[in-house]
Structure formats: structure tokens, C-alpha cells
C-alpha positions as CSV (number, residue, x, y, z in Angstrom):
1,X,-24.2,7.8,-14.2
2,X,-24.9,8.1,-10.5
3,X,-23.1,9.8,-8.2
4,X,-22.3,8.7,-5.0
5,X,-22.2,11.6,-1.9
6,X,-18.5,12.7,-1.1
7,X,-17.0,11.9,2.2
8,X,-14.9,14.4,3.4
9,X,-14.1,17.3,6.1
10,X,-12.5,20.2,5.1
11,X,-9.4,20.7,7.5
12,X,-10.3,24.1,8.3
13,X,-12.7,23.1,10.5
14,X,-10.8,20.2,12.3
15,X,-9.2,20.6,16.4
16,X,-6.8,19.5,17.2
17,X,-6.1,16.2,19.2
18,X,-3.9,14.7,22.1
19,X,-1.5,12.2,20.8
20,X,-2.5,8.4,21.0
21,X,0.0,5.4,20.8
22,X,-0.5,3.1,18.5
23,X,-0.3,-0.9,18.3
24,X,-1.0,-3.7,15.9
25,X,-2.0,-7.1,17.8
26,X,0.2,-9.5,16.5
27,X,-0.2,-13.5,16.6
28,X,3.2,-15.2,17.3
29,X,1.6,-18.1,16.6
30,X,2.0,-17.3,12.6
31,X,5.8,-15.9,13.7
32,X,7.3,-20.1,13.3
33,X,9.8,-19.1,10.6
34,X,10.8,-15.6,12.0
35,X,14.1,-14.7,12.9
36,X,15.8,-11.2,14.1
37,X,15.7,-9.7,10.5
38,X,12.3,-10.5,9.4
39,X,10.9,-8.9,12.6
40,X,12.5,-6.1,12.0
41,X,11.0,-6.0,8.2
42,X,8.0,-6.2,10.1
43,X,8.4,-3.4,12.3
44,X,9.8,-1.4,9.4
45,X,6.4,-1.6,7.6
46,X,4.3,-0.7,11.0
47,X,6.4,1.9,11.7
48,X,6.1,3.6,7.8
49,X,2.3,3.6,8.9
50,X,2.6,4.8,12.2
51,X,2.3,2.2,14.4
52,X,4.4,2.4,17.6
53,X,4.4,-1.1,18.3
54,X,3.2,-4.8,18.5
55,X,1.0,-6.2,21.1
56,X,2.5,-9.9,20.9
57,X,-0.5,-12.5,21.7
58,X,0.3,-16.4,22.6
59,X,-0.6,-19.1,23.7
60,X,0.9,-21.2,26.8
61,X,3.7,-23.0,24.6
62,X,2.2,-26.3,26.6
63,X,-1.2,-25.5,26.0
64,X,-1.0,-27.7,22.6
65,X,1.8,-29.5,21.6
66,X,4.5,-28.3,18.9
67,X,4.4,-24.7,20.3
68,X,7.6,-24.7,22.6
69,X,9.7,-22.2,20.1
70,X,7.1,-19.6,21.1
71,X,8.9,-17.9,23.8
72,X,12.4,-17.8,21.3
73,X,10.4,-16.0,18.9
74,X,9.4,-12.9,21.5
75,X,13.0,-12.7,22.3
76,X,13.8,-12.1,18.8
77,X,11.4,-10.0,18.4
78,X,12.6,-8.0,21.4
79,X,16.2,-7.8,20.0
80,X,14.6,-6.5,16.6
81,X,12.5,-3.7,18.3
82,X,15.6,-2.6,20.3
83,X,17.1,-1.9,17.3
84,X,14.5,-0.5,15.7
85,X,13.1,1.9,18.3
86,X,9.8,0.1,18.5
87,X,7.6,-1.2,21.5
88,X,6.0,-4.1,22.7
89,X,3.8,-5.6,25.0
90,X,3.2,-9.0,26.1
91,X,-1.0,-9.8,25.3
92,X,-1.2,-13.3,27.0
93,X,-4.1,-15.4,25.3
94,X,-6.6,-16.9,28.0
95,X,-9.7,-18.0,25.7
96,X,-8.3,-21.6,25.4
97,X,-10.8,-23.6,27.3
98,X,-8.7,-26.6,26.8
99,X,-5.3,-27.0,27.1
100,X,-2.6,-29.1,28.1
101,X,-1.2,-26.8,30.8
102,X,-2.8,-23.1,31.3
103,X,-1.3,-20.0,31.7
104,X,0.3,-20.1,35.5
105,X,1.1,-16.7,37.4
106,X,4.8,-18.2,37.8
107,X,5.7,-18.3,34.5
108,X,4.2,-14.8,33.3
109,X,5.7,-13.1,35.8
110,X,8.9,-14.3,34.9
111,X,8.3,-13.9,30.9
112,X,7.3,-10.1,32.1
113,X,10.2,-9.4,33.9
114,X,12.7,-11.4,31.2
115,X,12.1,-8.0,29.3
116,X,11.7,-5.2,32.1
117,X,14.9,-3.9,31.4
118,X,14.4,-3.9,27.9
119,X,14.2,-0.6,26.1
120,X,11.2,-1.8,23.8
121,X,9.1,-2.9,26.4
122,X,5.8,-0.5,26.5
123,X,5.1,0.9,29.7
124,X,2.2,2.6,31.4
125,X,2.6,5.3,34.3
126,X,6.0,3.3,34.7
127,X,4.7,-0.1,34.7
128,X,4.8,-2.8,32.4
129,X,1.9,-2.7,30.3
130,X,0.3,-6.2,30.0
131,X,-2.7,-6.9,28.2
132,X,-5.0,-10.0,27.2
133,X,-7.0,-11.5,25.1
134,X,-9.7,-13.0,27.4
135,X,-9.5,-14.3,30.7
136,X,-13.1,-14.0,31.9
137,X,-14.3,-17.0,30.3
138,X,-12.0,-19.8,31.3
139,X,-12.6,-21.1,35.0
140,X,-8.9,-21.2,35.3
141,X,-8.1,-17.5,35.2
142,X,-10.6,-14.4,36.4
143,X,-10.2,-11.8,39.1
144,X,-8.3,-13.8,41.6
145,X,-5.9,-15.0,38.8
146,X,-5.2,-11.4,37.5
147,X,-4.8,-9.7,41.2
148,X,-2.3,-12.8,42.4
149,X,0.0,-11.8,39.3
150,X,-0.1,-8.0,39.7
151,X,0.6,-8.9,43.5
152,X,3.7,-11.3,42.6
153,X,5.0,-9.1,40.8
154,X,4.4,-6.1,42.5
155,X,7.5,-5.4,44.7
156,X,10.0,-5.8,42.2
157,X,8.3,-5.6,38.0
158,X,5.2,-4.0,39.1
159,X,2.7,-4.1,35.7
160,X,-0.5,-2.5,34.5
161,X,-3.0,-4.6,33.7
162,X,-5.1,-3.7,30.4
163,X,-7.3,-7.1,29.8
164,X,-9.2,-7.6,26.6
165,X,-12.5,-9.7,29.0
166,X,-14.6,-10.4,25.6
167,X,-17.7,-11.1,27.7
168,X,-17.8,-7.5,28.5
169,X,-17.0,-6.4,25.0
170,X,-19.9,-8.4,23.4
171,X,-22.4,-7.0,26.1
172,X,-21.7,-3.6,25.4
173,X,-22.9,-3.9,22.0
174,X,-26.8,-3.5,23.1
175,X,-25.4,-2.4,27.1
176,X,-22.7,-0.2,27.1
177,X,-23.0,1.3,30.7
178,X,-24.4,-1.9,32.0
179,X,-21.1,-3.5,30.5
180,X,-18.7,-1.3,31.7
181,X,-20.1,-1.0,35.0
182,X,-20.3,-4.8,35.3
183,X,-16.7,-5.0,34.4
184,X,-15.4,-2.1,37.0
185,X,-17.5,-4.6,39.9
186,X,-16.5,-7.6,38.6
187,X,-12.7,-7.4,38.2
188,X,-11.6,-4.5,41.0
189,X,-7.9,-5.7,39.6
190,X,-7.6,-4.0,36.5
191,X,-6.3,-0.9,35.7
192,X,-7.6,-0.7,32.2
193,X,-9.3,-2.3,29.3
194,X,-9.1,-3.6,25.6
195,X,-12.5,-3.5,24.0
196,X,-12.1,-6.0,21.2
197,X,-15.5,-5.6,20.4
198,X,-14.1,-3.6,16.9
199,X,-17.0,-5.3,14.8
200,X,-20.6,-5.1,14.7
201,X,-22.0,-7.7,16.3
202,X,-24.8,-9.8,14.6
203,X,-25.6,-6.6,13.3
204,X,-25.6,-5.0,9.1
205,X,-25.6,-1.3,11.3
206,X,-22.4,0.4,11.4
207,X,-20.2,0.7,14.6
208,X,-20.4,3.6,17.2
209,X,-18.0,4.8,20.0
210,X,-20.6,4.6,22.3
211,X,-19.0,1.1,23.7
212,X,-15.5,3.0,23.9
213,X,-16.9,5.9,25.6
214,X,-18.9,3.7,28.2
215,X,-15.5,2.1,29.0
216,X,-13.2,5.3,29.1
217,X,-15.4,6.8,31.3
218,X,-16.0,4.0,33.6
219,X,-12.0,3.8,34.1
220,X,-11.6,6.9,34.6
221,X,-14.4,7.6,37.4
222,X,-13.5,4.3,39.6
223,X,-10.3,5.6,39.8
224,X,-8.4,3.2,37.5
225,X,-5.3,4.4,36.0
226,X,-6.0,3.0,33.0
227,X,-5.2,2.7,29.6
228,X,-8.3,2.1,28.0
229,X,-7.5,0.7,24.6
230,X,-9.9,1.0,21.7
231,X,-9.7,-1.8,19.2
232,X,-9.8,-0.8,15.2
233,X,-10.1,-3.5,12.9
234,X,-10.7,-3.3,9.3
235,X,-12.9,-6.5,8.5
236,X,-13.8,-9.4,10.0
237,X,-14.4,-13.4,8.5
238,X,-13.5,-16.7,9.1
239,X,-14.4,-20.4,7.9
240,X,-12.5,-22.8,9.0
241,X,-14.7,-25.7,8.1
242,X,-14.5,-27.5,11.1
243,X,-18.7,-28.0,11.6
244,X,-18.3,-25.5,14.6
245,X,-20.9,-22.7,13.8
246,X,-18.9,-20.1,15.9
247,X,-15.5,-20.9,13.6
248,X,-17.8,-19.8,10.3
249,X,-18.8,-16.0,10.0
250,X,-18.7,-12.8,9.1
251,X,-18.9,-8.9,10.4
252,X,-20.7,-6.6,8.3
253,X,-17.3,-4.4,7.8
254,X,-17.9,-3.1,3.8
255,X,-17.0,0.3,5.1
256,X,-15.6,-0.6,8.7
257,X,-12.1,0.9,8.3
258,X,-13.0,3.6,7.3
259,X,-15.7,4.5,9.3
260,X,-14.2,3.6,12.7
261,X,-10.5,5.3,12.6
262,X,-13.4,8.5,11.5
263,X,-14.6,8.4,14.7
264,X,-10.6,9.2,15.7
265,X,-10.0,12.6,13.8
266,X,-12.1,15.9,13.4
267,X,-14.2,18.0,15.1
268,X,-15.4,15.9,18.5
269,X,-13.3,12.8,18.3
270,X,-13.1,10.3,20.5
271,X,-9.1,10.1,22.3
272,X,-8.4,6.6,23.9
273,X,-5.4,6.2,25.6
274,X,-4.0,3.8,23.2
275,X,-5.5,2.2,19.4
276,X,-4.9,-1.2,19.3
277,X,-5.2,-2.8,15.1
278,X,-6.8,-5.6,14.8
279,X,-4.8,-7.2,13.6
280,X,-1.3,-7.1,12.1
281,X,-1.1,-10.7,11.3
282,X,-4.1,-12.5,12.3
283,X,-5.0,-14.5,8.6
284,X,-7.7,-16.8,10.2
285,X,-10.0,-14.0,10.7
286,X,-9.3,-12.0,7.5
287,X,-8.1,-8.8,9.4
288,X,-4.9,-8.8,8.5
289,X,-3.0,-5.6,7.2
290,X,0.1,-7.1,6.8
291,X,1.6,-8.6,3.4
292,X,0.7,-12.2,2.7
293,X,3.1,-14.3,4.1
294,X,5.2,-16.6,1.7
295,X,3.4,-19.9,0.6
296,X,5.5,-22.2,-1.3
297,X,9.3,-20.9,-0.2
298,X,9.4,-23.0,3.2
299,X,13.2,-21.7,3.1
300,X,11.6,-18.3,3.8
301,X,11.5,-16.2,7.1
302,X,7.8,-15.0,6.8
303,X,6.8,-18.7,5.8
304,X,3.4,-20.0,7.1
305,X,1.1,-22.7,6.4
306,X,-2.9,-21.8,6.8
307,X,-4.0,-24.9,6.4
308,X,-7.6,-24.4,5.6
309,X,-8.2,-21.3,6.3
310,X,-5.4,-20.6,3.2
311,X,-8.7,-21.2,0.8
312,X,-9.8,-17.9,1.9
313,X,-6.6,-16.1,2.3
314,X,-4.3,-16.9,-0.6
315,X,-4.1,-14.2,-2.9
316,X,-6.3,-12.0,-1.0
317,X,-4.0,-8.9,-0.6
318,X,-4.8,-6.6,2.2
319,X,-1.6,-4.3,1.7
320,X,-3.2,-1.0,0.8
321,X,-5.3,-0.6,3.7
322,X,-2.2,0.7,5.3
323,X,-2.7,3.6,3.8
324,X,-5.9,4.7,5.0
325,X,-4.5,3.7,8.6
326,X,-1.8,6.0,8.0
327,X,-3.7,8.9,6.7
328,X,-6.0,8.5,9.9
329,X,-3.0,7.8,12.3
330,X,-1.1,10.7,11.4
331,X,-4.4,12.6,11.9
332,X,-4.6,11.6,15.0
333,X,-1.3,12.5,16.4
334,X,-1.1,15.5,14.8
335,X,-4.4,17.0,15.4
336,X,-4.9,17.5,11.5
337,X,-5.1,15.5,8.7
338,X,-2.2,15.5,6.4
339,X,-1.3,17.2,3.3
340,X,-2.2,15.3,0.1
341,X,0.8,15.0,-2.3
342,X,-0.4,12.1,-4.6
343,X,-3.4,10.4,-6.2
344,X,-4.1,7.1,-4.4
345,X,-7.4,5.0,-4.7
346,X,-7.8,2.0,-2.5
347,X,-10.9,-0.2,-3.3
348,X,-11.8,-4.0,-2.4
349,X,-14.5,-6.6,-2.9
350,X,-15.2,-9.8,-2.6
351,X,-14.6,-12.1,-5.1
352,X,-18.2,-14.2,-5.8
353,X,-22.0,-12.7,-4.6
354,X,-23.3,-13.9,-1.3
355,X,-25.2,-16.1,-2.7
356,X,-23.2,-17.8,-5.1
357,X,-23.4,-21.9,-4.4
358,X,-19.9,-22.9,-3.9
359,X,-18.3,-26.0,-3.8
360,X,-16.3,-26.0,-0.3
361,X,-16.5,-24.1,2.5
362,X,-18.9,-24.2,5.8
363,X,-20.9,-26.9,6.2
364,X,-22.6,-25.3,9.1
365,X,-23.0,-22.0,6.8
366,X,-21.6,-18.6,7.3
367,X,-23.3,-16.2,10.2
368,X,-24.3,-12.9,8.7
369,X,-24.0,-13.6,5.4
370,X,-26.6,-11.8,4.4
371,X,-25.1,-8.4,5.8
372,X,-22.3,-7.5,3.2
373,X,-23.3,-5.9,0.3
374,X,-22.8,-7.3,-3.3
375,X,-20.1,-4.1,-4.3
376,X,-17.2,-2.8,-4.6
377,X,-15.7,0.3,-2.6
378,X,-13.6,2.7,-2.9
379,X,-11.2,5.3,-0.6
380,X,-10.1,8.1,-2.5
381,X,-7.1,10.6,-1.7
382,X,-6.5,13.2,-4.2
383,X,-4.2,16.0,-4.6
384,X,-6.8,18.2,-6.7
385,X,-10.6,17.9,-7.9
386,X,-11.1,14.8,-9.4
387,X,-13.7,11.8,-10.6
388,X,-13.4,8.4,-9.8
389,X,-14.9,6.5,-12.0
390,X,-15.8,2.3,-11.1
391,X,-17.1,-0.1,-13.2
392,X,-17.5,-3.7,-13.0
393,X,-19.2,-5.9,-15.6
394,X,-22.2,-4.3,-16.9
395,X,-22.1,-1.8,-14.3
396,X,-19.9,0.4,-16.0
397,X,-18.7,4.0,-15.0
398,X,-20.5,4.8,-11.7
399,X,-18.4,7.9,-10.3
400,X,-17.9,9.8,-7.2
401,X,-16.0,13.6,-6.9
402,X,-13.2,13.7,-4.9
403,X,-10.9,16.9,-4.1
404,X,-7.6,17.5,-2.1
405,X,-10.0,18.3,1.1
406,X,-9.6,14.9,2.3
407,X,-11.3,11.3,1.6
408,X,-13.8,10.8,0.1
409,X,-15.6,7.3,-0.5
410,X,-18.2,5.2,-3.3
411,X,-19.1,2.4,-4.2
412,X,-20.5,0.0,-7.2
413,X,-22.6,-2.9,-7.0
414,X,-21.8,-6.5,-8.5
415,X,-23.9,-6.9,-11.6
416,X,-26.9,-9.2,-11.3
417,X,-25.3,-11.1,-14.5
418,X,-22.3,-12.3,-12.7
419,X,-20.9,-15.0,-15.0
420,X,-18.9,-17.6,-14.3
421,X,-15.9,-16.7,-16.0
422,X,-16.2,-13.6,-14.3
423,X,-15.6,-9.6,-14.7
424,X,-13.0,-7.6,-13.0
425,X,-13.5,-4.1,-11.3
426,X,-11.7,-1.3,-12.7
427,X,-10.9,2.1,-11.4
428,X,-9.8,5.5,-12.7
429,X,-8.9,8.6,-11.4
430,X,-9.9,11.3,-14.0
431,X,-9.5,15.1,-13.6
432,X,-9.8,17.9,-16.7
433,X,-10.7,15.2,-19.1
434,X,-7.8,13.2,-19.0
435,X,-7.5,9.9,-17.0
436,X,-4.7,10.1,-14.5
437,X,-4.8,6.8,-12.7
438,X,-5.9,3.4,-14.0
439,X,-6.2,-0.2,-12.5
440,X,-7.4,-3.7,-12.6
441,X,-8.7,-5.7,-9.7
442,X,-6.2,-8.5,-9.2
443,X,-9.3,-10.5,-8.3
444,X,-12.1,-11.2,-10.6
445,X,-15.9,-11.6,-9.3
446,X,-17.1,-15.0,-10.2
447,X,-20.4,-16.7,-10.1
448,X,-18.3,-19.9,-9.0
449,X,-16.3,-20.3,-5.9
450,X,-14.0,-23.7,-5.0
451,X,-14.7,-22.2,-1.3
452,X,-16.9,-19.8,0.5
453,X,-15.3,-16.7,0.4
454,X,-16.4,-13.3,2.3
455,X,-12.8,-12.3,2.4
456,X,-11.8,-9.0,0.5
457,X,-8.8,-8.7,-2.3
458,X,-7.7,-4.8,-1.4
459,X,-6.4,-3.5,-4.5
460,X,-4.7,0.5,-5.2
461,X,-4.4,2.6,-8.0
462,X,-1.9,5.2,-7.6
463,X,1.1,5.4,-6.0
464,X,2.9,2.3,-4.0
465,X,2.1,1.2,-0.3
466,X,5.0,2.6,1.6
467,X,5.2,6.1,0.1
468,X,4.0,9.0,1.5
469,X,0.2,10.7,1.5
């Protein structure tokens, strides 16, 4: 059967890097039922994966109507990471074009300096860190807005200001330098910056640092204090069916995760001042790492209707990505990649072909469909030399070696005889003969879909998601 090329470095040859904080973006707009406790579950599973904290984004609680419990739900979040030794920072979202009532430099200032005394608050060079999403879009906000709210605030919370300015993000995909300069000219009050740009954009070629590199440098010589914050996402899709084109499409991401928290660890890597996941909790966009929320139990403290955008999220579990983010993070603050005491296999797919006719979803259709690839991958950590072997369907047994030198990743492709019924991915991890490690797909990969679907199921064979490597 073919055999698909290893991906690994052997950690003899690694250096060693500078620490990096990391943070998971976290919408607080999914946060309704939370109280104290089930932020702290939260926190308890970013921490088992590294993470240092949670980059809490929302929305002014006037902006729409219903959203006034908002600012209740960052206090208790703030109670839970006291207790648990875990940060936060406030990321105020500014890409709203309509609201109600915008974001006003009053009433930031004071929800920054409600928690300046707090030991969980993040800071930078002694500042409050504050960061964004957006901001450079909205006529409201921009420049002026930013520099009158570092200037309030100034003589007695004074903050750094990290911005996520998506306009500047998106350009950088083709004009990096040109972006980044732009962005140093254009907003003289920042002191750092959140690419978000953690996708390829219109684009089936994988990502680069070059973008994060443009940025960090451009920082750094205009004398900015920084941080400069490199987004990592692991996939990126969202349909929400409401006949706007820019609400329906997807990234190519089949290896993103992988390939991008590589650009972190080994010989050469790129250090940003702080990794920023997106995201911890953001379902509409299908970049979520935490567990799925509860459905049906509206007594429950994780509870959250999706609405429409559940037809693509329900039962699509992204749990064991965690694990390659923790293999990578603790690479990163460590300087070397870390010892291999199990057998774990992490693969995902999605669950019809691209161009399977479904009966709901877009009507506008789905941008860059055409970019993912018809398969099924796989992210292997092994304690000692060993096959993986994938089938699905009639494509049965395609392998890839793997050895206790570090990942190693493969792939198989959907079978052009993709029933209706459907066939379900396997995996096995077979060393000296004997299989080790077996496992189903909780997902089948059906000709037929109810609604367009370019959202992965992320499945693991091996040992569970908060053990150790």
C-alpha cells in the first residue's frame, strides 16, 4: 500500500527557544449559562494543554439587545482565574458596523480598571494588556479612538494596546511589508499587534510566517513596545445561511494545525511575544478546541444554543486537537519537544465529499470549496517504531511509519464510491506485527448531507485527551 513520507525532527538537532505565553480567544458571547465553577472547568482544561490564559472578546452589551449579562460573566470569570492561577485580558470587539450603542472610551476604561488590581489580569511591561478584534473598519473607532483611551487612562491604569486591525492582517497575505508598514503609519497609537490573519486566504497554499515576521519586525524597529501576538488556529468554516456570501466559507486548513504551531518549535523558529488560539470557543467558525457545549440540558452551565450554525457543529468533536497544541506548546516553552510516553493518533475528516449535493446549507454557496481535499489525516505520536495503518471504504490500509522521534503525519483519500449509507475511517497503530491501538471514526463519510458541511469530526486512538504525551 502506499506510504506516505514521515514528518518528523529528530530532537537532537532542535535549539532551544525563549518562552512564549500562551492564550486561547474566547467568545463570551457563548459564556450565557456560565457561572464561577464552569469557568474554572474551563481553565482547568486550557491549563492541562498549556495555555496561560483567555483573551475574553465581547461585544458592547447595548450593541444588540439581550446582551446586558455580559459584563457579569467577565467578573466571574475573573473570580475563577484568581483561583486558578490563570490570566486574562480584555479583547474588546469593534467589527460591528451596526449597533445600538458602540464601544465608548468611558466605559472601557472603567471595565479595564474594574480588574487592575486583580491578580489574573495579563499585563505587558506593567500595563494592562488590552487587545481587539478590529477597530480599523468601523468609522466609529480608529486611531483617534485608540489614542484617547490609552490617554484617559494613562495617569492612573495605564494599558498596552495590542489591536487585532483585520485590514492589515488580510493585506499582508500577498504584502507583508507593505502591511506592516501601513499599519506602523497609520495607527502611531499602538504598541503592538494581533495578526488574525491564521488562515490562508483565498488560497489552497499553506501558511507562512512571513506575515508574523513582517509585523514583529516592524514593531520592533518603530520603537513599539510591543507584544506582537501571532494567531494559531486549527481550521476555519462557517455557513450560517443567511444569503450573505462573506457568512459562507471555508480556509484550506486539512493540515493547518499542524503545520503552523511547526513553524513554533525546531531549528529556526519563529518567537512571538505571545500565541494567541484561535479559538477556545468560537463554534460559528468551526475553530473551536474546546469540548462541545451541552445541547439539550438547558439546566446546564456550559449550555448554548447555535441556532443554525449547530447543523455544522453538533457532534463534530474537536477535543483531541488539544493534544497536538500541547505537544507543540510545551515545545515551545521548553526549547524541546517532549518525551513520548504513549501511543496517541489524532485524525479528522469531513463527513460528505465537496461535492456531494446536499439538502440545506448556503444558498449563496461555500467560498473555497474547492480547496480541501477529499481525505482523511492523521497526527501520530508514538513511543517506539510503528505503522499506522488508515482505511476508509475501499481504500483500505494506506500506512505511514512513525517512531518515538516525534510526529509524524498521513493521510487517505475518500473513495470515489462514497455511498450513501456511508463508510467510516478506521485507524490502527501496529508495531512488531501486532496491532496496538484501534478506532472508529465517530463520524461516517456519506454521499448525503441534511447541510453543507466542511466542518471536521476530530477523532483519537490511544490514550484519553487530558493525559500526558
Amino acid at each position: 500500500m502506499l506510504s506516505i513520507p514521515v514528518v518528523a525532527a529528530a530532537a537532537g538537532l532542535l535549539q532551544a527557544a525563549a518562552a512564549t505565553d500562551v492564550f486561547a480567544h474566547f467568545m463570551v458571547q457563548n459564556s450565557y449559562a456560565y457561572d464561577v465553577d464552569q469557568w474554572k472547568t474551563d481553565m482547568k482544561s486550557a491549563q492541562q494543554m498549556g495555555i496561560d490564559g483567555f483573551a475574553l472578546n465581547w461585544i458592547p452589551p447595548d450593541c444588540q439587545a439581550g446582551l446586558s449579562w455580559m459584563p457579569d460573566r467577565i467578573g466571574d470569570a475573573y473570580t475563577a482565574a484568581e483561583q486558578m492561577g490563570f490570566s486574562l485580558m480584555q479583547s474588546f470587539d469593534m467589527s460591528y458596523s451596526s449597533c445600538y450603542l458602540y464601544w465608548n472610551q468611558t466605559y472601557m476604561a472603567d471595565e479595564i480598571s474594574k480588574y487592575s488590581g486583580s491578580s489574573a489580569a495579563y499585563r505587558w511591561n506593567s500595563n494592562m494588556l488590552v487587545s481587539t478584534y478590529g477597530g480599523d473598519q468601523v468609522d466609529e473607532y480608529g486611531n483617534e479612538f485608540f489614542q484617547g483611551l490609552k490617554d484617559n487612562m494613562k495617569s492612573y491604569n495605564p494599558i498596552s494596546l495590542a489591536p487585532a486591525l483585520t485590514q492589515y492582517s488580510l493585506g499582508a497575505w500577498d504584502n507583508p511589508s507593505s502591511s506592516a508598514s501601513s499599519l506602523m503609519s497609520d495607527y502611531p497609537s499602538i504598541d503592538g499587534y494581533l495578526n488574525w490573519q491564521a488562515w490562508p486566504l483565498d488560497s489552497d497554499r499553506n501558511m507562512t510566517i512571513t506575515a508574523d515576521e513582517a509585523f514583529s519586525s516592524a514593531i520592533k524597529s518603530n520603537g513599539r513596545s510591543g507584544p506582537y501576538i501571532m494567531a494559531v488556529s486549527p481550521w476555519q468554516y462557517k455557513d450560517l445561511n443567511d444569503g450573505n456570501p462573506l457568512d459562507a466559507w471555508v480556509a484550506y486548513s486539512d493540515m493547518l494545525i499542524a503545520k503552523r504551531f511547526e513553524s513554533l518549535t525546531g531549528d529556526n523558529a519563529f518567537q512571538p511575544d505571545i500565541i494567541e488560539l484561535l479559538t477556545w470557543n468560537d463554534f460559528c467558525e468551526s475553530h473551536y478546541l474546546r469540548d462541545l457545549p451541552s445541547q439539550d440540558d438547558t439546566s446546564a452551565t456550559d449550555y448554548s444554543e447555535l441556532g443554525e450554525m449547530g447543523n455544522y457543529v453538533w457532534g463534530m468533536n474537536h477535543a483531541p486537537w488539544r493534544i497536538i497544541a500541547k505537544y507543540y506548546i510545551h515545545w515551545m516553552k521548553t526549547g524541546s519537544p517532549p518525551a513520548i510516553t504513549m501511543d496517541q493518533v489524532i485524525f479528522w475528516h469531513r463527513v460528505h465529499p465537496k461535492d456531494a449535493l446536499c439538502a440545506g446549507g448556503s444558498s449563496t454557496g461555500i467560498r473555497n470549496a474547492n480547496y480541501p481535499d477529499d481525505a482523511v489525516f492523521a497526527w501520530a505520536l508514538v513511543k517506539d517504531k510503528s505503522t499506522i495503518s488508515m482505511s476508509i471504504g475501499s481504500n483500505q490500509y494506506w500506512t505511514f511509519d512513525a517512531d518515538g522521534s516525534g510526529p509524524a503525519m498521513g493521510m487517505v483519500p475518500f473513495p470515489t464510491d462514497v455511498s450513501y449509507d456511508g463508510c467510516t475511517p478506521e485507524v490502527s497503530i501496529m508495531r512488531n506485527g501486532q496491532t496496538i491501538e484501534t478506532g472508529k471514526s465517530s463520524k461516517a463519510v456519506s454521499s448525503y448531507c441534511e447541510y453543507q458541511n466542511f466542518n471536521p469530526v476530530v477523532n483519537l486512538v490511544g490514550s484519553g485527551i487530558n493525559s500526558g504525551l
